[in-house]
C-alpha positions, -999 to +999 in steps of 0.1 A: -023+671+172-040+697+154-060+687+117-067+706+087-097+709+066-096+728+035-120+756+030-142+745-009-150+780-012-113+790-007-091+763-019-057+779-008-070+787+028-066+756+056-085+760+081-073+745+119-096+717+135-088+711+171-093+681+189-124+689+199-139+694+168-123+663+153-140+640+187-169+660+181-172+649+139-164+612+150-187+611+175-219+626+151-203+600+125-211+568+147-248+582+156-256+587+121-255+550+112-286+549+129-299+579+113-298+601+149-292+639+146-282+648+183-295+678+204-266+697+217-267+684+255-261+650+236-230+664+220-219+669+251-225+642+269-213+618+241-179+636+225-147+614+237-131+641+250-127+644+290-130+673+312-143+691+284-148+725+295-177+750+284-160+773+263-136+748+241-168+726+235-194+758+225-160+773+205-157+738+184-194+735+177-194+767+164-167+768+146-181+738+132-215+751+121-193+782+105-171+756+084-202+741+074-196+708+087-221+704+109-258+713+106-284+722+125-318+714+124-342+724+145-322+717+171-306+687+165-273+687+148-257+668+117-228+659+095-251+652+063-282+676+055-304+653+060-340+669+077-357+641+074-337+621+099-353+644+125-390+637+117-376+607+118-365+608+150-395+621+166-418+593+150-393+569+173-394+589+202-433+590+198-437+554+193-414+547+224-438+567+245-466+547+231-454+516+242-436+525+275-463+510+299-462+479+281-425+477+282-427+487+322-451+459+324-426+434+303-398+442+329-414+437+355-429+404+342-390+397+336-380+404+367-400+381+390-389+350+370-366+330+389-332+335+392-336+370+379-315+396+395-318+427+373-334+438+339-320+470+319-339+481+287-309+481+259-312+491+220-332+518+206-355+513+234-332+522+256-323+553+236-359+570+242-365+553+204-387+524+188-387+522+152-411+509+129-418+476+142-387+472+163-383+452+192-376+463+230-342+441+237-336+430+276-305+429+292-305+408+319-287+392+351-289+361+368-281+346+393-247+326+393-254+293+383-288+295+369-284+319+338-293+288+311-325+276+338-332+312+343-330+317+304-347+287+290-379+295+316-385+330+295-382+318+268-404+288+266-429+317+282-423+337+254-428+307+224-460+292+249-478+326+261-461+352+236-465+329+207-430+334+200-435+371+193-403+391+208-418+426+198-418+431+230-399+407+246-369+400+233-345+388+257-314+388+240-281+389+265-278+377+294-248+375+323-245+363+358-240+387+382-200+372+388-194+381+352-208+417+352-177+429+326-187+431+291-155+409+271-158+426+238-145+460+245-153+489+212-170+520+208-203+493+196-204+479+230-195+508+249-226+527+234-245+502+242-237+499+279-236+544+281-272+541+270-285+510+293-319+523+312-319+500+340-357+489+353-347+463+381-317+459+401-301+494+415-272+474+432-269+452+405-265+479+379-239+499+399-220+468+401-225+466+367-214+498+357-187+498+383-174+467+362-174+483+330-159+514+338-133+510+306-160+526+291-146+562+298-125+553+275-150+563+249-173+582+269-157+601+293-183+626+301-213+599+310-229+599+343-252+569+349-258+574+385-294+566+383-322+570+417-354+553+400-341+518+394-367+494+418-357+467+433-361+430+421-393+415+441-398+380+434-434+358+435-439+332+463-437+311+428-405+322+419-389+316+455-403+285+458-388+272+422-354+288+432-352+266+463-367+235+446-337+242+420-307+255+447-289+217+449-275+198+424-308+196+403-304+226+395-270+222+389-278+197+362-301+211+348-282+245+343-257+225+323-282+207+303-299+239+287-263+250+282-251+226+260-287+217+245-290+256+233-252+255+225-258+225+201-288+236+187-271+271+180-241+254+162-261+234+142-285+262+131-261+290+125-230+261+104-227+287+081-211+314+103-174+313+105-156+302+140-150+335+147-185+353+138-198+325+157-181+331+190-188+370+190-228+372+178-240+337+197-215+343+227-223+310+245-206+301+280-222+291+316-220+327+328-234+342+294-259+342+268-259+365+238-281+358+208-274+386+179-272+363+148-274+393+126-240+402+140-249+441+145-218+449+158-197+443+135-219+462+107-220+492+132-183+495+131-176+486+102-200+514+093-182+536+111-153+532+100-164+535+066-180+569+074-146+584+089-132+575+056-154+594+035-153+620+051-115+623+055-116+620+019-143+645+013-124+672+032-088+661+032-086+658+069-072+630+090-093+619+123-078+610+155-097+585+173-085+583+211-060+549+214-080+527+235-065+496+242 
């Protein structure tokens, strides 16, 4: 289906917007909650829009540029004329470079913990971006059967040796590796598993991918084959705790922190309604999800709220791909 913007410096005139464009507008839309001008190999890689060939993508950036919808700065393009947001962006990337050995050495630290079977960077972090004293957020597998022991041993390491701190070491999601598939399916959670940089775990992460691949359904034109993921190598320590915990010790105990951390959760967080509850402190045997802020459901709303605006500001209506 073919949209129509109007021209403001020539009322009467409508100008076409193919579907191109319009996945191209949508998809700048949703990084500019964040404040993220994208480079034009982003654009690409990004736009919901699949087997998008050379010449239609080039033909609906430009033509966007020409309309003056987009913008480009310095090489980054943008719906709002907003320079700034690029100085802003290179302070982020700048700061994630500063702390990139210290995050190597954090997922590494992760990853020799018992039961640990592969650790992604997610977030900013994982986006090439750390903002003013924002955290690098882990994403990590377990082993089946162990994720609350597994859980519950970082972090009473992080509140002992860390002294609670989760600048750089918060350890926010976890799954087992037999319950690899992300249950919330949106464009939130699908940018979010598009831009996982995996540190440990190669097999694990292809499995992982391999069982999220509804994500196409947003971002058809990703390619996270990745060669420099290294493999999980756990301490004597670790090995020795894992077989010391293997029976039904371990069993117990895995259902202890479960419903302890449940409990606490519920009891911390009453004021949350059933539903909120269930999405931003996800809680089951096979997984662990602690974003009490919700973020998700801001980011769409968000978005949603942008797509609006501007189909009000130009008179256009969006097409979203139907993803079910």
């Amino acid at each position: 289906m073919t949209a129509f913007i109007k021209d403001h410096h020539v009322p009467s005139v409508k100008v076409p917007l193919d579907t191109v464009s319009q996945r191209l507008i949508l998809t700048t839309l949703y990084f500019e909650i964040f404040s993220y001008p994208l480079t034009i190999v982003e654009l690409k890689r990004f736009v919901n829009y699949p087997n998008l060939k050379e010449g239609e993508f080039q033909h609906a950036v430009d033509q966007l540029c020409s309309l003056g919808i987009l913008k480009e700065q310095e090489g980054y393009f943008m719906i709002k004329k907003r320079p700034d947001w690029v100085k802003l962006r290179h302070e982020r990337e700048a700061r994630a470079r500063r702390v990139k050995r210290r995050a190597e050495r954090r997922a590494r630290l992760i990853s020799r913990f018992p039961f640990i079977r592969a650790v992604f960077f997610s977030g900013t972090y994982a986006k090439g971006l750390v903002p003013l004293g924002g955290d690098i957020d882990f994403f990590i597998v377990t082993r089946p059967g162990r994720l609350w022991v597994g859980r519950t041993m970082l972090i009473f390491f992080k509140k002992i040796f860390l002294l609670n701190s989760r600048r750089y070491f918060c350890v926010n999601y976890f799954v087992d590796e037999e319950h690899l598939e992300i249950e919330e399916k949106n464009l939130f959670t699908a940018t979010e598993i598009a831009t996982l940089a995996p540190a440990f775990g190669p097999k694990v992460f292809s499995d992982f991918m391999a069982a999220n691949a509804w994500i196409r359904a947003y971002y058809p034109n990703i390619n996270q084959d990745r060669t420099d993921i290294q493999k999980v190598e756990s301490s004597l320590i670790s090995r020795a705790i894992e077989q010391c915990l293997s029976g039904s010790i371990g069993d117990k105990l895995d259902v202890a922190f479960y419903r302890l951390t449940s409990r606490y959760w519920t009891r911390k967080f009453e004021h949350m309604d059933q539903a909120t509850f269930d999405i931003a402190l996800k809680s089951q045997p096979y997984i662990s999800k602690h974003h009490p802020n919700n973020f998700q459901d801001r980011v769409l709303s968000k978005h949603n709220y942008a797509i609006e605006e501007f189909e009000k500001l130009y008179d256009v209506r969006l097409r979203w791909l139907s993803v079910a």
